[in-house]
N, C-alpha and C positions, 0 to 999 in steps of 0.2 A: 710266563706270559710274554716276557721282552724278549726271547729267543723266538718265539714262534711270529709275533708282530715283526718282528726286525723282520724276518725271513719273507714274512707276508708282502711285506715292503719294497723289497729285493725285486720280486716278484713283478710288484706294482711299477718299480723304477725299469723294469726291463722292456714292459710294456709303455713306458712312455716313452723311452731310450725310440722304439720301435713307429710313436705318434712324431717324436721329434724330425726322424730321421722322414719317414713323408711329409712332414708340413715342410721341411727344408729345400725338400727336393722340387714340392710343387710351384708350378711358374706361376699358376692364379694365387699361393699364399701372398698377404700383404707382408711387408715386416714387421709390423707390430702384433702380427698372430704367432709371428715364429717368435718374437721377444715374450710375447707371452709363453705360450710353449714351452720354449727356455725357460723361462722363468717356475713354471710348474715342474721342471726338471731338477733346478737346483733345487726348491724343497721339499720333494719327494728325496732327494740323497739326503737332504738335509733332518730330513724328519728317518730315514734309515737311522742317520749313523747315531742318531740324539736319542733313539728309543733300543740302544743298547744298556743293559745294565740299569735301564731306567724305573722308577717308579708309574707306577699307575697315570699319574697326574700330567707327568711330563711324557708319557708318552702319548697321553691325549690331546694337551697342548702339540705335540708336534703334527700329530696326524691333524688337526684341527685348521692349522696355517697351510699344510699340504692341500688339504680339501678347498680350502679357501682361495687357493691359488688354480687347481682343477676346476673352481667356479669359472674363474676368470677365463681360462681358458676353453671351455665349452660355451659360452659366452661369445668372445669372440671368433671361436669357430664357426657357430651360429649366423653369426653377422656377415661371416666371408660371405660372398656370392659368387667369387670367381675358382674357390678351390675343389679338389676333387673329391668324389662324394668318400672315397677312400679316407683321406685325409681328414675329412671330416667327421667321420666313423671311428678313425683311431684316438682323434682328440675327446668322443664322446664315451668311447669305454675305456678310456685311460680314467676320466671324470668319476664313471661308473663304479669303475673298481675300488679307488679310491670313500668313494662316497658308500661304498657297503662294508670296505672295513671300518671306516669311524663308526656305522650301526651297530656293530656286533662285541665292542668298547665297553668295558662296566661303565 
């Protein structure tokens, strides 16, 4: 199961890799939606590299603080009003993704 989650992960982290890189680039992002953003980057690596070789528990726990952080940042994606609908889009199915691997989780 940790081999296939980690990979799922991968996955996940590539596509945010991909919300990062637009919300950076857009001039209506504020900086505290790109810190968010960022910040939804480092625990999606961070919940990667922790649901290696892991238990059940703790790979729940990891993806849990991920999602929780994809909250935050769909959130304030939401709030922007100056960025682009693009940009917008990428931080909502970055969220997305996230939020249907924790569903499918023992």
């Amino acid at each position: 199961m940790a081999a296939s989650i980690t990979q799922q992960l991968s996955d996940i982290e590539e596509q945010i890799d991909g919300a990062v890189a637009k919300v950076n680039s857009d001039p209506g992002a504020s900086p505290a939606l790109k810190a968010v953003v960022g910040e939804l980057h480092t625990k999606a690596r961070q919940a990667r590299d922790g649901t290696k070789a892991a238990d059940e528990r703790t790979i729940r726990d990891h993806i849990l603080v991920a999602e929780e952080a994809a909250d935050s940042a769909k959130r304030a994606a939401e709030a922007e009003s100056e960025i682009s609908e693009a940009s917008r889009q990428a931080v909502l199915e970055a969220h997305d993704a996230l939020r249907a691997l924790k569903s499918v989780l023992p």
